[in-house]
Jmol script that loads the backbone (N, CA, C; Angstrom):
load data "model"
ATOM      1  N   UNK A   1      -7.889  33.362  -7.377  1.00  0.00           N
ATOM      2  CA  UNK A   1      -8.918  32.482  -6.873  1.00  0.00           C
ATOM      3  C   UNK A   1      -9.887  33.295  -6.044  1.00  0.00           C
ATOM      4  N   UNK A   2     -11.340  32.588  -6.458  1.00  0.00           N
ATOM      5  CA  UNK A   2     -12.111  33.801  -5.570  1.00  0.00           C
ATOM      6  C   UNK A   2     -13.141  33.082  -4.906  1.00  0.00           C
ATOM      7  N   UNK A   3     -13.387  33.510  -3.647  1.00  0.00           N
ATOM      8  CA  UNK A   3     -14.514  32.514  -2.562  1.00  0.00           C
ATOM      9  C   UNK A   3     -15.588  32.600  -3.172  1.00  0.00           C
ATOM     10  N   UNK A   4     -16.399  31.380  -2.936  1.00  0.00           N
ATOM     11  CA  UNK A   4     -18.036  31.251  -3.185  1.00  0.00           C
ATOM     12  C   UNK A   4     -18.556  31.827  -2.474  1.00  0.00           C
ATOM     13  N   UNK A   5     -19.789  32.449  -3.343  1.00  0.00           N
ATOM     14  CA  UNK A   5     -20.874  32.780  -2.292  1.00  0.00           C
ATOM     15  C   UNK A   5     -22.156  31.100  -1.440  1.00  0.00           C
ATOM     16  N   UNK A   6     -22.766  31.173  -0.375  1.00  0.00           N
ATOM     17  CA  UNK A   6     -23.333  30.878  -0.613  1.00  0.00           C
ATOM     18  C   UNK A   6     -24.539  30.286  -1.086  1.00  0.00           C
ATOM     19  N   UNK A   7     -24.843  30.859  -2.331  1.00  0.00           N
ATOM     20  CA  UNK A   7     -25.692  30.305  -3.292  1.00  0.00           C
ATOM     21  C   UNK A   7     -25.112  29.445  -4.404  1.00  0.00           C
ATOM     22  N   UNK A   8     -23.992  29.897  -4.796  1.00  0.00           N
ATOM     23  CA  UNK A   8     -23.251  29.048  -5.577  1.00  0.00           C
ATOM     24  C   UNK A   8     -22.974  28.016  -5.200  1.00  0.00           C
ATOM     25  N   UNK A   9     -22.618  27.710  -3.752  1.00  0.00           N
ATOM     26  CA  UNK A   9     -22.465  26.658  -3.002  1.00  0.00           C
ATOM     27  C   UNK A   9     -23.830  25.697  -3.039  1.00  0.00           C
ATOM     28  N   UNK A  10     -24.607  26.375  -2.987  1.00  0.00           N
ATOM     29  CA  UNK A  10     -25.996  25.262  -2.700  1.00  0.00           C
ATOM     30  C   UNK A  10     -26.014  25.043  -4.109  1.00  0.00           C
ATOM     31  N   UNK A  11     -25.787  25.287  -5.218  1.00  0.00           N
ATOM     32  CA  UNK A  11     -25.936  24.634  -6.570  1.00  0.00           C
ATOM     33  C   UNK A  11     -25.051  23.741  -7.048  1.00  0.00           C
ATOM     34  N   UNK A  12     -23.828  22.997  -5.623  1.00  0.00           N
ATOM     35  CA  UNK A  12     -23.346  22.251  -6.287  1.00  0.00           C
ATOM     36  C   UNK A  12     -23.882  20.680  -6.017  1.00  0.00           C
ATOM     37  N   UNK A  13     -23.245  19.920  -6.442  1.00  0.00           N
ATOM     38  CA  UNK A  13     -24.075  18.832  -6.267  1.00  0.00           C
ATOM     39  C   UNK A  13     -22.961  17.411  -6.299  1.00  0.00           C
ATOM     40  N   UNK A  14     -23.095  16.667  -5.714  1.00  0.00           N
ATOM     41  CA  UNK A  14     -22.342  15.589  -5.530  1.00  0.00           C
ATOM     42  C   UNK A  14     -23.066  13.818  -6.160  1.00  0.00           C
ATOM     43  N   UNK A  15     -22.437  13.466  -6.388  1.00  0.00           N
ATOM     44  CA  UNK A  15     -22.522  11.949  -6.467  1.00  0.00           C
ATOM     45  C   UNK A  15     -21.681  11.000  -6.196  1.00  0.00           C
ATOM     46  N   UNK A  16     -22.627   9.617  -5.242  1.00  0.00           N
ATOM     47  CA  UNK A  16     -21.760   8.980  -4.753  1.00  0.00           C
ATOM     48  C   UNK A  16     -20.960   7.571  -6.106  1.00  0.00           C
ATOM     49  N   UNK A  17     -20.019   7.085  -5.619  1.00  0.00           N
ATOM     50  CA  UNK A  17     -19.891   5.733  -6.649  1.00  0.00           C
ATOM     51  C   UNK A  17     -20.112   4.719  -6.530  1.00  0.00           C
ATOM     52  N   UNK A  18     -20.676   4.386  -7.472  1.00  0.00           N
ATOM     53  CA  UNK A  18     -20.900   2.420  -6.983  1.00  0.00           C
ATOM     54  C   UNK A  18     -19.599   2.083  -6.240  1.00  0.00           C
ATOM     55  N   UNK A  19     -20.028   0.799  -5.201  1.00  0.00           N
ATOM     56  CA  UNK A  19     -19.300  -0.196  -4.737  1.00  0.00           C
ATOM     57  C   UNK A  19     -18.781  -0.496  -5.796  1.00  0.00           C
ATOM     58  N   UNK A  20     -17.414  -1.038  -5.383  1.00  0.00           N
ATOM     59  CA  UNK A  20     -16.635  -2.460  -6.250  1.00  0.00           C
ATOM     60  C   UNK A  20     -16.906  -3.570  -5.526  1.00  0.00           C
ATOM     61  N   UNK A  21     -17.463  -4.226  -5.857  1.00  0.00           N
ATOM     62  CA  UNK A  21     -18.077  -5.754  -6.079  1.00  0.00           C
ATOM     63  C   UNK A  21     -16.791  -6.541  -5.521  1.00  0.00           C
ATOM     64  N   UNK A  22     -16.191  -6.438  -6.314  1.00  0.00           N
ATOM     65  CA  UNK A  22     -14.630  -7.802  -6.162  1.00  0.00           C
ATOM     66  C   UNK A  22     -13.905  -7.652  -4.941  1.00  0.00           C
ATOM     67  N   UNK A  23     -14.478  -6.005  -4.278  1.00  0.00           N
ATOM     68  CA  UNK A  23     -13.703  -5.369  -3.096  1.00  0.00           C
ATOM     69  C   UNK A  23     -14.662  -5.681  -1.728  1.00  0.00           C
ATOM     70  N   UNK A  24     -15.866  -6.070  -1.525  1.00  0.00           N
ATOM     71  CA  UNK A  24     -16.775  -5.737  -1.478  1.00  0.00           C
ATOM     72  C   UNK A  24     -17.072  -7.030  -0.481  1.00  0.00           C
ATOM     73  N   UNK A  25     -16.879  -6.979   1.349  1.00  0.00           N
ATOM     74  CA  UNK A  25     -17.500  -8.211   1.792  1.00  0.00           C
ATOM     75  C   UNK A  25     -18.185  -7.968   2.947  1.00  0.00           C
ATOM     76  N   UNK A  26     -19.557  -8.044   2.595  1.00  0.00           N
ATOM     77  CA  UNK A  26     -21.035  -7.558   3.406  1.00  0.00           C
ATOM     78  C   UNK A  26     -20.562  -6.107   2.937  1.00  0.00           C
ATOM     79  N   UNK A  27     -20.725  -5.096   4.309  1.00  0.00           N
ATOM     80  CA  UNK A  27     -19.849  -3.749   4.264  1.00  0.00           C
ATOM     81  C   UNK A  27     -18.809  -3.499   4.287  1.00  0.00           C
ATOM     82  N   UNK A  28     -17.960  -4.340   4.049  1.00  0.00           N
ATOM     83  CA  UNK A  28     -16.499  -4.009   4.443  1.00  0.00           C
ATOM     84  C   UNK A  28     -15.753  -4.073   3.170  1.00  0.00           C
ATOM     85  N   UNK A  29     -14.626  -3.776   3.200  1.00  0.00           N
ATOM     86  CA  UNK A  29     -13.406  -3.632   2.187  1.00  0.00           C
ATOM     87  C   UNK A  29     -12.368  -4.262   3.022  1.00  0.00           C
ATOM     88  N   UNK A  30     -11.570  -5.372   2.540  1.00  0.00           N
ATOM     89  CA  UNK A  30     -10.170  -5.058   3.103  1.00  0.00           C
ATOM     90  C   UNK A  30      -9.545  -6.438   2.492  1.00  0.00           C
ATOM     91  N   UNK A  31      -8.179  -5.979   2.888  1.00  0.00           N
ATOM     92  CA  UNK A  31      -6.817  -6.806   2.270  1.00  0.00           C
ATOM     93  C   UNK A  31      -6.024  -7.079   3.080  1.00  0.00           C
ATOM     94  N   UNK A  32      -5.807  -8.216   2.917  1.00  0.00           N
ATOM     95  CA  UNK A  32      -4.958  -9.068   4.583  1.00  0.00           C
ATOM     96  C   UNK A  32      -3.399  -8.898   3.680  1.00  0.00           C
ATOM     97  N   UNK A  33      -2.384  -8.290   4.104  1.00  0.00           N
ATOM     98  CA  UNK A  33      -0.768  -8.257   3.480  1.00  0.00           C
ATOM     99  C   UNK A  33       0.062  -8.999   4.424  1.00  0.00           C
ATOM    100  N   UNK A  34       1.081  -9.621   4.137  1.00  0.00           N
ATOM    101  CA  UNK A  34       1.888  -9.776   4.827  1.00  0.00           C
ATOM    102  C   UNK A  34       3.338  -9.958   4.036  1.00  0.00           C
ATOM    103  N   UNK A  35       4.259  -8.977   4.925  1.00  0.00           N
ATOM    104  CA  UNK A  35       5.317  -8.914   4.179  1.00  0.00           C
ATOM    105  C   UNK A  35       6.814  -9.413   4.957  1.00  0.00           C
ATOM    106  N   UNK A  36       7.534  -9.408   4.239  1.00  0.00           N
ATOM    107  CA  UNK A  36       8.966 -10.279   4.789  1.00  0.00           C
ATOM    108  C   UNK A  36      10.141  -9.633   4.236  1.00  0.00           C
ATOM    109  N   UNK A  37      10.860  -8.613   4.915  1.00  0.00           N
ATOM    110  CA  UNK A  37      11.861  -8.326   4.266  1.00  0.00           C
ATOM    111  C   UNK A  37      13.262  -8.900   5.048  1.00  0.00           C
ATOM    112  N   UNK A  38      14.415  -9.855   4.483  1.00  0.00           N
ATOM    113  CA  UNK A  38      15.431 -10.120   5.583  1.00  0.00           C
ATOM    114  C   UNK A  38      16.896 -10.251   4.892  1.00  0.00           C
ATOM    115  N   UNK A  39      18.117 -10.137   5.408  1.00  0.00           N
ATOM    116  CA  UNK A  39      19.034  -9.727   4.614  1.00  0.00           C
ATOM    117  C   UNK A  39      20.139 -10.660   5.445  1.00  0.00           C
ATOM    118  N   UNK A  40      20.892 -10.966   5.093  1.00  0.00           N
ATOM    119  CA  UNK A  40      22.163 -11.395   5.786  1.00  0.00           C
ATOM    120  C   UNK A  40      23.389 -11.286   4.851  1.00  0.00           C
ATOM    121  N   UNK A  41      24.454 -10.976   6.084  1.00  0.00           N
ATOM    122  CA  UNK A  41      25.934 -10.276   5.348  1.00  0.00           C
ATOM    123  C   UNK A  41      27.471 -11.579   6.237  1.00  0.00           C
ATOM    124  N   UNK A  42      28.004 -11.556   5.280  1.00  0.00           N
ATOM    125  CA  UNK A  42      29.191 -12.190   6.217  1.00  0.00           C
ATOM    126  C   UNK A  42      30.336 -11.660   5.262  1.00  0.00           C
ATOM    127  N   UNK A  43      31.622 -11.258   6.629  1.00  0.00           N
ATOM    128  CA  UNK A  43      32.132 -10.685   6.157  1.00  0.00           C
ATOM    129  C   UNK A  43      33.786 -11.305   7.275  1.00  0.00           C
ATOM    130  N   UNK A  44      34.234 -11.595   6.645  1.00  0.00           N
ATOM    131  CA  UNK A  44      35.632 -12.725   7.396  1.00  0.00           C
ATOM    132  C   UNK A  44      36.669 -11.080   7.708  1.00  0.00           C
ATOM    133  N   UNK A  45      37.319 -11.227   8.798  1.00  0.00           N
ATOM    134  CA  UNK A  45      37.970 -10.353   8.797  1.00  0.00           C
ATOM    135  C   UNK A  45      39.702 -10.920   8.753  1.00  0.00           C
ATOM    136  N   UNK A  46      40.039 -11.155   7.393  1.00  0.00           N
ATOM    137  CA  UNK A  46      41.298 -11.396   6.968  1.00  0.00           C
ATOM    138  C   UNK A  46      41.584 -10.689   5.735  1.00  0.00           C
ATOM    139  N   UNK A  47      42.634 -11.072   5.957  1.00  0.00           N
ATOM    140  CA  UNK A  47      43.304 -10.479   4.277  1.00  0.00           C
ATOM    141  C   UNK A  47      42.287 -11.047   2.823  1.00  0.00           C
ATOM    142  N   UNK A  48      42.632 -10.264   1.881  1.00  0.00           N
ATOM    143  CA  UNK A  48      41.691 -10.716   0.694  1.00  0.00           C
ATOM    144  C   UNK A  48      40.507 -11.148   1.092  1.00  0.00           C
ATOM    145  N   UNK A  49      39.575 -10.664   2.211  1.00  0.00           N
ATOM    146  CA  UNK A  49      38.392 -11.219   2.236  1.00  0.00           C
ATOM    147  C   UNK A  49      37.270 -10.510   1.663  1.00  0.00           C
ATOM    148  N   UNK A  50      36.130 -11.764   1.097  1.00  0.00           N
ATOM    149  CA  UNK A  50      35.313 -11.358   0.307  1.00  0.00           C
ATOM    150  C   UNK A  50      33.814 -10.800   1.290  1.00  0.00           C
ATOM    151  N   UNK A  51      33.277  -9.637   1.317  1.00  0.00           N
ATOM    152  CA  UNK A  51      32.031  -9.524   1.992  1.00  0.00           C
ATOM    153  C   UNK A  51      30.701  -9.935   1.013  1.00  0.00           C
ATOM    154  N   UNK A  52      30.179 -11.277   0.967  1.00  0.00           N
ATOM    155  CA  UNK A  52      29.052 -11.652   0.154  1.00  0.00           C
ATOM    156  C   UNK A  52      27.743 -11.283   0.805  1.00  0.00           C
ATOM    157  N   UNK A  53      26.487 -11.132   0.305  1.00  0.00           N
ATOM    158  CA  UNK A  53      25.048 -10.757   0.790  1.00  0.00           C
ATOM    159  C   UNK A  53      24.045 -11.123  -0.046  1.00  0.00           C
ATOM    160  N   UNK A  54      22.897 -11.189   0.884  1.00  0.00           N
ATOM    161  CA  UNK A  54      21.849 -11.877   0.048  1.00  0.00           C
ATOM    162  C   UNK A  54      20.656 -11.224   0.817  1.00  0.00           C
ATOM    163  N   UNK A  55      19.618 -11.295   0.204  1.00  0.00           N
ATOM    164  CA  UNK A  55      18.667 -10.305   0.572  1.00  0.00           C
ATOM    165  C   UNK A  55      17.327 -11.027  -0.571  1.00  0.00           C
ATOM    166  N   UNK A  56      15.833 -10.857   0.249  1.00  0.00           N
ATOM    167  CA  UNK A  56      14.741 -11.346  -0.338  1.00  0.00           C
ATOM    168  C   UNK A  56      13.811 -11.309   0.119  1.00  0.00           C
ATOM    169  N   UNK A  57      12.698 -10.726  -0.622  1.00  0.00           N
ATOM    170  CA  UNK A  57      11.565 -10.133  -0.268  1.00  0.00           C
ATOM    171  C   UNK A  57      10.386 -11.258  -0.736  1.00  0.00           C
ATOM    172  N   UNK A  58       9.597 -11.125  -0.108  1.00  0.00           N
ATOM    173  CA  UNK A  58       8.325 -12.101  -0.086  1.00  0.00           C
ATOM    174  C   UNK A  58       7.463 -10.660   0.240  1.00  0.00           C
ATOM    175  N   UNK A  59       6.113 -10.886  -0.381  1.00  0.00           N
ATOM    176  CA  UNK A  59       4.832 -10.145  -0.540  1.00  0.00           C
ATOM    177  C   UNK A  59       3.532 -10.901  -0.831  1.00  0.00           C
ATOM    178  N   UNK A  60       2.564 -11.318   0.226  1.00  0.00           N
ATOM    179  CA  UNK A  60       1.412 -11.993  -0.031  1.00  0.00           C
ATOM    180  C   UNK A  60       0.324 -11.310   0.351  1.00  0.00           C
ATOM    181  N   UNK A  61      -0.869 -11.236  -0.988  1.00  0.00           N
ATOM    182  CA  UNK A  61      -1.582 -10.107  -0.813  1.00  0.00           C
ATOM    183  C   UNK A  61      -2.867 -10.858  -0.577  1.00  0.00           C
ATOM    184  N   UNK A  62      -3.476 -11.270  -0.080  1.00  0.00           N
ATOM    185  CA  UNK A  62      -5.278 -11.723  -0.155  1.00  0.00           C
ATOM    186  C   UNK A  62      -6.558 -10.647   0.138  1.00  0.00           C
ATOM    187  N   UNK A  63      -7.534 -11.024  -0.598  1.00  0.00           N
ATOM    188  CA  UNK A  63      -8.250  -9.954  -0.642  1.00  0.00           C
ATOM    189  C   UNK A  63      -9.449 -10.194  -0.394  1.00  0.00           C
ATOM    190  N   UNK A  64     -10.426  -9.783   0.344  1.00  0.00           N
ATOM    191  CA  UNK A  64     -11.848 -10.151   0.321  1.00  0.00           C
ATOM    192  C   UNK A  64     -12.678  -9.429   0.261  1.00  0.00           C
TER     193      UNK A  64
END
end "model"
wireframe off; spacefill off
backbone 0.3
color backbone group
């Protein structure tokens, strides 16, 4: 790999990208999330006991 000089540098050239529209409110971008992760365990402490669990996720995304 080998450094630019610069002149090579001043010949490069950039472009910006359109907005996304659907993303797009006044100037801003953004996405409201809210998430829920929660679990519960029970577990009897006797003979032959069974440890059961349950667990469930929720994810709500809105966007403006």
């Amino acid at each position: 790999m080998r450094e630019l000089s610069l002149a090579e540098l001043d010949t490069e050239r950039t472009e910006l990208l359109p907005t996304r529209e659907t993303l797009t409110f006044g100037n801003y971008n953004w996405a409201n999330i809210v998430a829920n992760n929660s679990s519960m365990a029970l577990n009897a402490a006797s003979l032959y006991a069974v440890a059961n669990s349950a667990a469930g996720q929720t994810i709500v995304v809105t966007q403006g």
